[in-house]
RONUVEX-742170 format. One line per field, with one value per residue: y, x negated, z of N, C-alpha, C in turn. Coordinates in steps of 0.05 Angstrom, whole numbers, plus 5000, padded with zeros to 4 digits. Layout:
<atoms>
n.py = c(Y:...)
n.px = c(X:...)
n.pz = c(Z:...)
ca.py = c(Y:...)
ca.px = c(X:...)
ca.pz = c(Z:...)
c.py = c(Y:...)
c.px = c(X:...)
c.pz = c(Z:...)
</atoms>
This chain:
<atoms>
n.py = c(0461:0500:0490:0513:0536:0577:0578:0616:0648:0706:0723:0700:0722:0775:0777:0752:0796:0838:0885:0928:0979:0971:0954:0926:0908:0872:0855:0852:0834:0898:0943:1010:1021:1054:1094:1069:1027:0957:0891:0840:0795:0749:0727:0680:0662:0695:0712:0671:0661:0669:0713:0712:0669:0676:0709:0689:0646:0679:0694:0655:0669:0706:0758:0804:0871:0911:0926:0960:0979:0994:1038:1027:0978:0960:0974:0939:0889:0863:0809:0794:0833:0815:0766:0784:0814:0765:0745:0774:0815:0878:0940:0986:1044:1069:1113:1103:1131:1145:1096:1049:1038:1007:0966:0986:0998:1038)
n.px = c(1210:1237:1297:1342:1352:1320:1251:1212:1171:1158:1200:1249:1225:1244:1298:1321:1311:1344:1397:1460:1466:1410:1367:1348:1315:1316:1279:1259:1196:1155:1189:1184:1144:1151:1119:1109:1139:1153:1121:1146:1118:1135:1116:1105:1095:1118:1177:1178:1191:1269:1303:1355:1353:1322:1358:1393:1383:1369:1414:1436:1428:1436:1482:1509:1528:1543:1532:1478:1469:1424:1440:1427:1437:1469:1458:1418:1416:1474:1488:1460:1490:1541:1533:1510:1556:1592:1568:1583:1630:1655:1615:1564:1540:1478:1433:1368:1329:1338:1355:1349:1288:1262:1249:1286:1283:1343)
n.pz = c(8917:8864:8834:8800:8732:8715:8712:8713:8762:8772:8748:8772:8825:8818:8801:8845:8882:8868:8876:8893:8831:8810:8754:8697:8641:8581:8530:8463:8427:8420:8449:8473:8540:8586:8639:8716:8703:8727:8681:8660:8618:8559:8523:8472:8424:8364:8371:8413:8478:8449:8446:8463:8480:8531:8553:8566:8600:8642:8655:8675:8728:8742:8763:8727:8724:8695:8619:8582:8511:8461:8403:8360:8345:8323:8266:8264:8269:8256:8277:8328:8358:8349:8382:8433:8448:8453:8498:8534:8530:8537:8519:8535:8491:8477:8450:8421:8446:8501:8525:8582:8604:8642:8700:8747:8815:8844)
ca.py = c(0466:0508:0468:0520:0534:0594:0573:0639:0653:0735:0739:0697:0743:0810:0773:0755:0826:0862:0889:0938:1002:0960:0952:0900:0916:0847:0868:0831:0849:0924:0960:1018:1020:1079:1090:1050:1002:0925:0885:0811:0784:0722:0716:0647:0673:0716:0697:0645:0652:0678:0740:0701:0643:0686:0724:0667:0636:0705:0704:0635:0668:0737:0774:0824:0892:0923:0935:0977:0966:1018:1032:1022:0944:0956:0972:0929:0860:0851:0781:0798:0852:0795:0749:0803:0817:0734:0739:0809:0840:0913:0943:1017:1046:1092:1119:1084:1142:1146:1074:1041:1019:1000:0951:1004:1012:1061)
ca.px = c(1209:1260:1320:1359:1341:1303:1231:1183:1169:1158:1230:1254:1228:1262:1333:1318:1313:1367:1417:1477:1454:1385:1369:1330:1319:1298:1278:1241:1167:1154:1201:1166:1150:1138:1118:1112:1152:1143:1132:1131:1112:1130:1116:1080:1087:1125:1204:1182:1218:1277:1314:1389:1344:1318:1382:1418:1368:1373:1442:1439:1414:1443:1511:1513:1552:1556:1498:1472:1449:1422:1463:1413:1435:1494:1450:1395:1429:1496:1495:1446:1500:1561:1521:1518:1587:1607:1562:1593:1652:1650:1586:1570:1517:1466:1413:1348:1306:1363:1358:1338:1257:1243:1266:1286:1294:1361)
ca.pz = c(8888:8849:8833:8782:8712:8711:8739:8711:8784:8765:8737:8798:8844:8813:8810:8884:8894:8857:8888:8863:8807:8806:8725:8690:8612:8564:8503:8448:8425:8411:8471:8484:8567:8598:8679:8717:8706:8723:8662:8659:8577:8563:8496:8466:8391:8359:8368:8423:8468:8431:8463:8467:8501:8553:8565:8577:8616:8665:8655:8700:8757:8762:8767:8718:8735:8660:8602:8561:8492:8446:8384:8335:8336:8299:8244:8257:8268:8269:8289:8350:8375:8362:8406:8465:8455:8468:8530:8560:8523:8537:8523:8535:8484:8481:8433:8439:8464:8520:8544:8610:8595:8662:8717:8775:8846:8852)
c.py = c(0477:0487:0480:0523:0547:0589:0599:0657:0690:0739:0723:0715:0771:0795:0767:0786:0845:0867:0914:0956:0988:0955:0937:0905:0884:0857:0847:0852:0870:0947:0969:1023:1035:1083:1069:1025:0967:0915:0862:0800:0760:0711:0695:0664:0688:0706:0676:0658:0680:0698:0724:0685:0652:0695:0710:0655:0652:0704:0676:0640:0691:0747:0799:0846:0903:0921:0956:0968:0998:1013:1027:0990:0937:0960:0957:0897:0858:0822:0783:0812:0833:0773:0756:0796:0792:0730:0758:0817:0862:0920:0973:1024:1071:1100:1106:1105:1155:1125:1063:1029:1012:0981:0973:0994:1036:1070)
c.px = c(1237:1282:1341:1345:1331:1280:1207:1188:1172:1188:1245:1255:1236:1289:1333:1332:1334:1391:1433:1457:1436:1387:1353:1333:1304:1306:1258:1219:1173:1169:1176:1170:1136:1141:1106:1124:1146:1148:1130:1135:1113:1130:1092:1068:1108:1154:1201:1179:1251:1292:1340:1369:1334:1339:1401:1404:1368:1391:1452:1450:1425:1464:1502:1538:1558:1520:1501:1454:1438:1431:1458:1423:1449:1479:1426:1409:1456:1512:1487:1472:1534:1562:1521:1533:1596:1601:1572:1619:1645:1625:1580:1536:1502:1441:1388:1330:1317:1362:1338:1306:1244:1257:1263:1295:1315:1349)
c.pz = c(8880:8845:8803:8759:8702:8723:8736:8741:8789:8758:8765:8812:8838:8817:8838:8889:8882:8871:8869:8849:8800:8776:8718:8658:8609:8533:8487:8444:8409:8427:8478:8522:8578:8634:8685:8729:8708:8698:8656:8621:8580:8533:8492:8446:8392:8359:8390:8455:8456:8457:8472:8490:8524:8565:8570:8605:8648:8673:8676:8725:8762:8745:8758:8717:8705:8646:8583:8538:8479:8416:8358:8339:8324:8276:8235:8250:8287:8284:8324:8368:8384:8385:8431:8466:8467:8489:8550:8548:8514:8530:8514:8510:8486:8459:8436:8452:8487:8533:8559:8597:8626:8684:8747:8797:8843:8884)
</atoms>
């Protein structure tokens, strides 16, 4: 049995497998997802669970190299984009019809 504190077996097995460039987008409901891309949903309801609470929860299990946000978040929720910032620092942005929508293989 698992032992750490991520147990959704599907997100497990991608941090298993990541290695360096490899990308992993978590986005709340409505990211559009084009290709194809793997997509595991883990939504109950709407807000459950909450985007910080997953991203921390990930952020357990795997060694993040840099991120990307898209730059619409400065104008959507500035609290959302202060909250990144306390979990990363730096943070490179990008337009949203510019950013990563898929979990890749480099």
């Amino acid at each position: 049995m698992k032992k750490g504190i991520l147990l959704n077996s599907d997100i497990s097995a991608v941090v298993a497998r990541l290695g360096h460039t490899d990308r992993v987008t978590i986005a709340d409901c409505g990211l559009p997802i084009r290709g194809q891309a793997q997509r595991i949903d883990l939504a109950l309801k709407f807000g459950v669970p909450s985007f910080l609470e997953t991203l921390d929860t990930v952020l357990e299990e795997m060694k993040v190299q840099k991120i990307i946000l898209a730059e619409e978040i400065t104008s959507v929720s500035l609290e959302m984009d202060a909250a990144i910032r306390r979990r990363f620092g730096s943070v490179r942005r990008l337009p949203w019809n510019m950013s990563p929508m898929r979990i890749s293989k480099s």
